[in-house]
C-alpha positions in Angstrom: -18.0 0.6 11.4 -15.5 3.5 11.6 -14.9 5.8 8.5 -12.8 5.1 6.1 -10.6 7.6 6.1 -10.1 7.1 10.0 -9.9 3.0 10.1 -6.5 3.2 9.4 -5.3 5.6 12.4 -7.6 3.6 14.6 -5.6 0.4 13.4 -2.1 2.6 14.5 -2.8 4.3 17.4 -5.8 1.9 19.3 -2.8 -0.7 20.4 -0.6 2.0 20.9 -2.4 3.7 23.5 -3.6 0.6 24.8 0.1 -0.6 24.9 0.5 2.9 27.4 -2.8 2.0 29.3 -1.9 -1.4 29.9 0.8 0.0 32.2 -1.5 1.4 34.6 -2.4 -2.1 35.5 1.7 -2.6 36.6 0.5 -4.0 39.9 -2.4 -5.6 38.6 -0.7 -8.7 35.8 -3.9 -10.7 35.8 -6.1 -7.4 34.5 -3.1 -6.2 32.0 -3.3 -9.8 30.2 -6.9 -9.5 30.1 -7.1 -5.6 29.0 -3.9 -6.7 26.1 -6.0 -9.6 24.9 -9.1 -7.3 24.7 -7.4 -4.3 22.8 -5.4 -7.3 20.4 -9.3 -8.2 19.9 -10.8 -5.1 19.0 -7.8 -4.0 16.5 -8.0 -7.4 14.9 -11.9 -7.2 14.5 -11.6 -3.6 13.3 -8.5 -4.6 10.8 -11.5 -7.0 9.0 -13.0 -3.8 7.9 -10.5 -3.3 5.8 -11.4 -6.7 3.8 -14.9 -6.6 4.1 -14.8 -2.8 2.3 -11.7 -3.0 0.1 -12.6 -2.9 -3.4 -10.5 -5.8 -4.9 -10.8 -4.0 -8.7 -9.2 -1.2 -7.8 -5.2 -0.9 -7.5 -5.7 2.6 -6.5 -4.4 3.1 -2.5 -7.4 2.9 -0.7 -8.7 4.3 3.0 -6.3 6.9 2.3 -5.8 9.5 5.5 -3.9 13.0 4.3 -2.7 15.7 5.8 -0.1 18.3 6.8 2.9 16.9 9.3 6.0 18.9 8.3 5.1 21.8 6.4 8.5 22.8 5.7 9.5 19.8 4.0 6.5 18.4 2.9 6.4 15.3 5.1 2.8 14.3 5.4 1.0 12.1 7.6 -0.2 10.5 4.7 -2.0 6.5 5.0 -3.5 4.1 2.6 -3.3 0.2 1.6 -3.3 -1.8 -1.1 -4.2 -5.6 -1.2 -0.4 -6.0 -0.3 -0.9 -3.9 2.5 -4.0 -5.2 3.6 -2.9 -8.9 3.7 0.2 -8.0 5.8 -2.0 -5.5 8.0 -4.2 -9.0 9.1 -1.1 -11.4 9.2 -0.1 -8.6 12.0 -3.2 -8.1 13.6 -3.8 -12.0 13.9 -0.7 -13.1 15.1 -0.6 -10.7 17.8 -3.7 -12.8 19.4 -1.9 -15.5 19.6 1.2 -14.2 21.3 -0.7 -12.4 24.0 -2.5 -15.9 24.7 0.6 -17.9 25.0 2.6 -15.5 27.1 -0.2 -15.8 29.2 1.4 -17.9 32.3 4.6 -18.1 30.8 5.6 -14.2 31.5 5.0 -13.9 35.3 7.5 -10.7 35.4 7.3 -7.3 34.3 3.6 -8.6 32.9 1.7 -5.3 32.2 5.2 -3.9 30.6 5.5 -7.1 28.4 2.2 -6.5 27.1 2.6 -3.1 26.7 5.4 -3.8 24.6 3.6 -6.0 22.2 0.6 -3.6 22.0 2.9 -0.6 20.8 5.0 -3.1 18.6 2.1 -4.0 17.2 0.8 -0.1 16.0 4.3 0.3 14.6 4.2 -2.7 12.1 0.7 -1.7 11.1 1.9 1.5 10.4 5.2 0.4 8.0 2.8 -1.1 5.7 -0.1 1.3 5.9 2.4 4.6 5.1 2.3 6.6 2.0 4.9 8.7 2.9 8.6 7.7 3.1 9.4 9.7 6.3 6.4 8.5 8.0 7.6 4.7 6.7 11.1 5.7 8.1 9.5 6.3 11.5 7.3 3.2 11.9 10.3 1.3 10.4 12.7 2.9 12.8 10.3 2.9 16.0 9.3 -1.0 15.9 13.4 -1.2 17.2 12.6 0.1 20.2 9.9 -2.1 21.8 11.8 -5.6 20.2 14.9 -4.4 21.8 13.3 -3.8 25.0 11.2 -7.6 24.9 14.8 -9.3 23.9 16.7 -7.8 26.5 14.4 -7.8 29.5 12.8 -11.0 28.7 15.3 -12.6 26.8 17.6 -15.4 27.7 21.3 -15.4 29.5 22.9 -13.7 26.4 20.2 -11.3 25.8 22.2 -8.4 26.4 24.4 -9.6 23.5 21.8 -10.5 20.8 20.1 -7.4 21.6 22.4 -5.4 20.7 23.4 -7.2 17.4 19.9 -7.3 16.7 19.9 -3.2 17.4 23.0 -2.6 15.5 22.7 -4.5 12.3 19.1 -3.0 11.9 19.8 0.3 12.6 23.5 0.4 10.3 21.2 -1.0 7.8 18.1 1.6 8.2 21.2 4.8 7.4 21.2 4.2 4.1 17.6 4.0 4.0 17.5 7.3 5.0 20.4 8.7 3.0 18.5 7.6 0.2 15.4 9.0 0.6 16.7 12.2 1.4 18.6 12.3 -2.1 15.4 11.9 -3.4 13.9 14.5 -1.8 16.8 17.1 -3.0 16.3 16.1 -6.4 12.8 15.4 -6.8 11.8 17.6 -4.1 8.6 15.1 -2.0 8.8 12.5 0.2 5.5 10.7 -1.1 5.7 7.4 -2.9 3.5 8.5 -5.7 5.8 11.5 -6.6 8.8 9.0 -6.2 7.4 6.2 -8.5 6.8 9.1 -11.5 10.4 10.6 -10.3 13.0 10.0 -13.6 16.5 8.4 -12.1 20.2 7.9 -14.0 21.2 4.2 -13.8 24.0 5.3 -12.3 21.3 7.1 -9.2 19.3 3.6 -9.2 22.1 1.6 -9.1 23.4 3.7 -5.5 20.1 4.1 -4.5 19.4 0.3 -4.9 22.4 -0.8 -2.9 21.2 2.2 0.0 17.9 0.5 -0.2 19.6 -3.3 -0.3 21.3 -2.3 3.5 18.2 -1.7 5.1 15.7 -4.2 3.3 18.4 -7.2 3.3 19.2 -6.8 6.7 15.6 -6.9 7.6 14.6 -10.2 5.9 17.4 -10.9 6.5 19.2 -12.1 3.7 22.3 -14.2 3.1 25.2 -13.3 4.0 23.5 -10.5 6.7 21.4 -13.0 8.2 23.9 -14.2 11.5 21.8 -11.5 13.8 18.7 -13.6 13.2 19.3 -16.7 14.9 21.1 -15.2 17.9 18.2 -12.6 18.4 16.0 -15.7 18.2 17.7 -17.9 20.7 17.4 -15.7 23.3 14.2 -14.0 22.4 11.0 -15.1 24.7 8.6 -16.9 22.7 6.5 -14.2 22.3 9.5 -12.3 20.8 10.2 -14.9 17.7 6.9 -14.9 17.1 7.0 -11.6 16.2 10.3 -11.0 14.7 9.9 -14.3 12.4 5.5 -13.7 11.5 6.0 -10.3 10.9 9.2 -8.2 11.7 11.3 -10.4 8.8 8.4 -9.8 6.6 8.7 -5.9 6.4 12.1 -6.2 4.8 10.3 -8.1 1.4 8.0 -5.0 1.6 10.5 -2.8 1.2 11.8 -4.8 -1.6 8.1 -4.4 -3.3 7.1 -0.7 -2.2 10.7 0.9 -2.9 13.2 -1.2 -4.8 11.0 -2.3 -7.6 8.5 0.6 -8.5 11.5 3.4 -7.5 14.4 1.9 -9.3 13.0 -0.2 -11.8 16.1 -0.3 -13.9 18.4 -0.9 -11.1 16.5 -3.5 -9.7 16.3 -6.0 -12.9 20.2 -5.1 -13.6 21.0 -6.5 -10.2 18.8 -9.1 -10.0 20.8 -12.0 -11.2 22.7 -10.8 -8.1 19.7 -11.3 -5.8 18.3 -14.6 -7.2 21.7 -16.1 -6.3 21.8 -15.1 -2.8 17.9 -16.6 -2.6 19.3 -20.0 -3.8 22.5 -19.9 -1.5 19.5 -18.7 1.8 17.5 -21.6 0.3 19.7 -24.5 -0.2 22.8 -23.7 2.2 21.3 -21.9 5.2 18.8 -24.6 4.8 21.8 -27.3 5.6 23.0 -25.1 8.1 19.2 -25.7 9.9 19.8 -29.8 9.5 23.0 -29.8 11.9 21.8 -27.4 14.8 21.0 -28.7 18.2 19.2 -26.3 19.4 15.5 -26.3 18.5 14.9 -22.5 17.7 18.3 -21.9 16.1 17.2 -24.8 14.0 13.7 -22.9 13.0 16.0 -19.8 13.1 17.8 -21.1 10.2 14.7 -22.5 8.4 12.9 -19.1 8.5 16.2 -17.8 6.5 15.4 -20.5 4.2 12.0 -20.1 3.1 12.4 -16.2 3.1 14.9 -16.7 0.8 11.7 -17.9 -1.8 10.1 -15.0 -1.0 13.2 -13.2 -2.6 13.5 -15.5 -5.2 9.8 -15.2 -6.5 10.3 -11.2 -6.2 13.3 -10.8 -8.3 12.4 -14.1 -11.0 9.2 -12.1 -11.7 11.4 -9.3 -12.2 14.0 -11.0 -14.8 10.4 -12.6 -16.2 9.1 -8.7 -16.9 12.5 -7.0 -18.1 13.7 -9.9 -19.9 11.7 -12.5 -21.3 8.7 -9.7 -21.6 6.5 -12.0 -19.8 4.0 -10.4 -17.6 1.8 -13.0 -16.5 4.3 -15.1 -15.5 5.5 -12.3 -13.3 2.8 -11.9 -11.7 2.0 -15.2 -10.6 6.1 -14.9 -8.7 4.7 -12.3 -7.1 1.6 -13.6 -5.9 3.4 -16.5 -4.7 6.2 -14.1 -2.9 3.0 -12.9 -1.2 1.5 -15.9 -0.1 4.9 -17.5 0.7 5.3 -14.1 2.9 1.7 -14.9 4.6 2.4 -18.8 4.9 5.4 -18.8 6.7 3.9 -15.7 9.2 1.8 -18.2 10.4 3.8 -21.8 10.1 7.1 -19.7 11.8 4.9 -18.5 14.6 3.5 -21.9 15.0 7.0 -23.4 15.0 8.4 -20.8 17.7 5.2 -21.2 19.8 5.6 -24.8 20.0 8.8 -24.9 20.7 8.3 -22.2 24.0 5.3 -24.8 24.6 8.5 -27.4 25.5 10.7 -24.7 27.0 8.2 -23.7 29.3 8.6 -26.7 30.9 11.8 -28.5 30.7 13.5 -24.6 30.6 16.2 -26.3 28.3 15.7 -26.3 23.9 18.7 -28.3 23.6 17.0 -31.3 20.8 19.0 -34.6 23.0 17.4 -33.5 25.9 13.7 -34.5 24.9 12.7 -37.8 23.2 9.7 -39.7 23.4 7.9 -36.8 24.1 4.8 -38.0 22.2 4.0 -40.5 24.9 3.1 -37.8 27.4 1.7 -35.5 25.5 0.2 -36.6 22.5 -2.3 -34.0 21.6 0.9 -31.4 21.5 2.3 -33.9 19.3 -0.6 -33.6 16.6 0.4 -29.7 16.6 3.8 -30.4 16.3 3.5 -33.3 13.4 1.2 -31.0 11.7 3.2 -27.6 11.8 6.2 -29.4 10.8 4.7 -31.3 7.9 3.8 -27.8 7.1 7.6 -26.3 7.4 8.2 -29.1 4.9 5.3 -28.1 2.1 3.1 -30.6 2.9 0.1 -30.2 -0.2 -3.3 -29.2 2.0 -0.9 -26.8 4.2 -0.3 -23.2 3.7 4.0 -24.1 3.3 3.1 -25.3 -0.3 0.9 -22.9 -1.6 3.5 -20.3 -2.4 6.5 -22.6 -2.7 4.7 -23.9 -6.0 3.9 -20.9 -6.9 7.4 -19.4 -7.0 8.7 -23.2 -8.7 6.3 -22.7 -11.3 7.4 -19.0 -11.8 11.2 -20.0 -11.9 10.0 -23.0 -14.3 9.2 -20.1 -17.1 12.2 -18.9 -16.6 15.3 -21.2 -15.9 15.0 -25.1 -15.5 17.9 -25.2 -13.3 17.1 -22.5 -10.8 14.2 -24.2 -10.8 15.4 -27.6 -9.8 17.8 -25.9 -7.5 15.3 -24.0 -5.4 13.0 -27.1 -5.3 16.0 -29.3 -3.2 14.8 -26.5 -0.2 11.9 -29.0 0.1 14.0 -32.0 0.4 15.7 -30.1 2.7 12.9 -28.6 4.8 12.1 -32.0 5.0 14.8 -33.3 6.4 15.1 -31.0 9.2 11.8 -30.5 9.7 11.0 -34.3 10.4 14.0 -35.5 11.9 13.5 -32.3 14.5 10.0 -34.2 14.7 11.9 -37.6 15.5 14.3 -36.8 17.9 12.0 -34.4 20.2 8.9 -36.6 19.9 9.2 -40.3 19.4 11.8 -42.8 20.2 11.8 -44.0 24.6 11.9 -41.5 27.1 15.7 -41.3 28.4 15.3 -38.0 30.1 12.8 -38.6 33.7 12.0 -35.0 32.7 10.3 -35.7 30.2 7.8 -38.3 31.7 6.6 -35.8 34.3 5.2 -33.2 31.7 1.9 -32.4 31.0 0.2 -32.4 28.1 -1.4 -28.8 26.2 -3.6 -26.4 28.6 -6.7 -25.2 27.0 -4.8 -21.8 26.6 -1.9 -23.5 24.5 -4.3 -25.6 22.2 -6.4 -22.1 21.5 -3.0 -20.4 20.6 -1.7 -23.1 18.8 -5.4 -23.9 17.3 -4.9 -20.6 16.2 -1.9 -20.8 14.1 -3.2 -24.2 12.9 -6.5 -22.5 11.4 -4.6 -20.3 9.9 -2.8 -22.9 7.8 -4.9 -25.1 7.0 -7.5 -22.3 5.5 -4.6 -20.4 3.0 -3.5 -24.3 2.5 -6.5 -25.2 1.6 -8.4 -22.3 0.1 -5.8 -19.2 -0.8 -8.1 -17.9 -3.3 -9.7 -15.4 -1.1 -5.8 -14.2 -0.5 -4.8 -14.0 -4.2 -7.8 -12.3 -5.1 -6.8 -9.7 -2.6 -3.5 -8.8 -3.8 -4.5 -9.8 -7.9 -5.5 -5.7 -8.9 -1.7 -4.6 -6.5 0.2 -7.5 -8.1 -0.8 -6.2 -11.4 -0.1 -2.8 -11.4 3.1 -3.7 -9.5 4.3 -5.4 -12.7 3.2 -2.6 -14.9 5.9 -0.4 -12.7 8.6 -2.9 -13.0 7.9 -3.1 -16.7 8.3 0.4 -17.0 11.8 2.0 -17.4 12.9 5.3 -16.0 15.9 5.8 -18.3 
């Protein structure tokens, strides 16, 4: 048991070094994937300490790590989580395992440098959401570019050059006006910490930039309609390892944002714009969720669906909002955001489960093009239970994690307006719809490809990583109270902020 006030460092830095480490085994792959899987272990069993000692009546930020960084300008290397935090810090930490496992034959170049690059992408992420102070945020936010450029364009498919530097360039345009922002901040208010910044009084007319400066970088990440095109690119030619990732974890850091800055910094801003916001959700939920039905390409198709359902994690964000500022309905609020939350959680694990199953296939036909498969349930039928059961999932299945927060945000936007409400409940027609005719093409129906009759069903070290993801759903599907209870003591004082006007 490490002391609280170092835990979180250890978190940061123990895959980052072991990311570095991991390269001294360059000649040695077999050793760097057992060394990766071992430091992916420890910081996963050390990231449980944060559950099993967090104080879940407490808002407060809690194994808080303070000290000087910048002296000049009062940057400070300055750490501490909330249940928010905390439930994204373990989404990270346990998907990582996962990854590691399944890229376990199917990287056999580069190997100790692909692990490497997972290890010190992993340390970043965990440092976004464990950072108290907005520079330090900046950096982590910033930094996780680096290794996911390097993964997509060394082990990325024949247009990897290409997506990669989409992927770069629309994040990093985006992350600008991030900065700008937080350096106006700083000149007027004079600190950098997100204490100091939720106290700081702002004009609408400073919100309302401020918001939009905050919107490029956030929306982008998510991303958001209509800044969303990078995403499925970046995903096609990703390795598996690589969606994974960018859809369990990478996407989620943009609604974070959205709850860390947007909301408790510019309060005002943030409920005058929402109307604004809930109508690009609808337009990611119902349109980009068409888009997903007519692709035949089986990641651009869960590329498009992860659009989709982020786009409810938006939607129960800013509802909540419009529920606090205008109908003066807190509870209601609250229970948006909880589902944003587990929404945020569910689809970490049914994404990742979706990518990895689809690399499952690519690993050995090498082709994701849907009309190339067919029947492949006949060969490989215990796959097929993963791939029935994940995609049931994707459509909010009840009993699965993908309807836990989906009902959760319907019965938020219920409270509020009927017909959003209606609207944003046709995403689980349409989830449906792709989701099972994916399941229909690829897996039943005769085998017309000879391919396809030569594969081999799931290794052991697939049905662990798979198992994995699949434990994962069923428990928050099943049993999410342990997650809501996490978050219940944030959630709350989150709404208090958003409830609170600065003008």
């Amino acid at each position: 048991m490490l002391p609280h006030d170092s835990l979180l460092s250890a978190l940061i830095w123990l895959p980052m070094l072991g990311g570095a480490t991991v390269l001294l085994y360059s000649k040695r792959p077999e050793a760097a994937r057992w060394f990766a899987l071992a430091v992916a272990l420890v910081t996963f069993v050390l990231s449980l300490q944060l559950y099993a000692d967090f104080d879940l009546a407490s808002p407060a930020m809690q194994f808080v790590k303070d000290v000087e960084w910048i002296t000049a300008y009062g940057i400070r290397y300055h750490l501490g989580v909330d249940g928010i935090s905390v439930a994204l810090v373990l989404l990270t930490t346990f998907t990582t395992i996962p990854v590691i496992i399944g890229a376990w034959r199917s990287v056999d170049k580069w190997v100790a440098q692909y692990m490497a690059a997972f290890l010190i992408l992993e340390g970043l992420m965990i440092g976004v959401f464990c950072a108290l102070d907005t520079i330090l945020f900046y950096a982590f936010f910033e930094g996780m570019l680096i290794p996911m450029f390097i993964i997509i364009g060394v082990w990325g498919g024949p247009r990897r050059v290409y997506a990669t530097l989409k992927f770069f360039l629309y994040t990093f345009f985006g992350s600008v006006f991030l900065l700008i922002g937080l350096i106006y901040l700083y000149v007027k208010g004079g600190s950098f910490q997100f204490a100091d910044l939720y106290a700081q009084p702002l004009t609408m007319t400073e919100q309302a930039w401020l918001f939009l400066a905050f919107f490029g970088a956030f929306a982008i990440k998510i991303p958001m309609f209509p800044v969303h095109t990078w995403l499925p690119d970046a995903h096609v030619e990703a390795p598996t390892g690589g969606s994974v990732i960018l859809a369990a974890i990478m996407l989620k850091i943009g609604a974070y944002g959205f709850l860390r800055f947007s909301l408790p910094i510019l309060p005002d801003a943030s409920a005058e714009y929402a109307g604004v916001m809930i109508g690009l959700s609808l337009i990611a939920v119902i349109v980009v969720g068409l888009v997903a039905l007519v692709q035949a390409d089986m990641k651009k198709l869960v590329a498009y669906s992860s659009v989709a359902h982020m786009g409810f994690v938006t939607l129960g964000i800013f509802v909540a909002l419009w529920l606090v500022r205008d109908a003066g309905n807190p509870d209601a609020a609250q229970l948006g955001l909880q589902g944003a939350m587990v929404q945020m959680i569910s689809h970490g694990f049914i994404s990742g489960a979706m990518f990895s199953w689809v690399g499952v296939l690519y690993d050995r036909m090498h082709t994701r093009t849907i009309k190339d498969y067919g029947g492949v349930m006949q060969v490989m039928p215990w796959f097929g239970f993963f791939v029935i059961f994940f995609s049931m999932a994707n459509s909010g299945l009840p009993g699965t994690s993908g309807f836990v927060g989906e009902f959760m945000i319907i019965l938020t936007l219920l409270q509020s307006n009927v017909w959003i409400a209606v609207a944003a409940a046709t995403t689980l027609i349409i989830a449906a719809g792709y989701s099972l005719w994916l399941v229909k093409r690829v897996m039943f129906g005769p085998i017309t490809n000879p391919a396809v009759a030569e594969m081999k069903d799931v290794s052991p070290r697939e049905t662990l990583a798979l198992g994995l993801f699949a434990a994962g759903v069923l428990a928050l599907g099943v049993y999410p109270k342990p997650l809501t209870d996490l978050m219940q003591s944030s959630i709350a004082q989150l709404a208090m902020q958003i409830a609170a006007t600065k003008l």
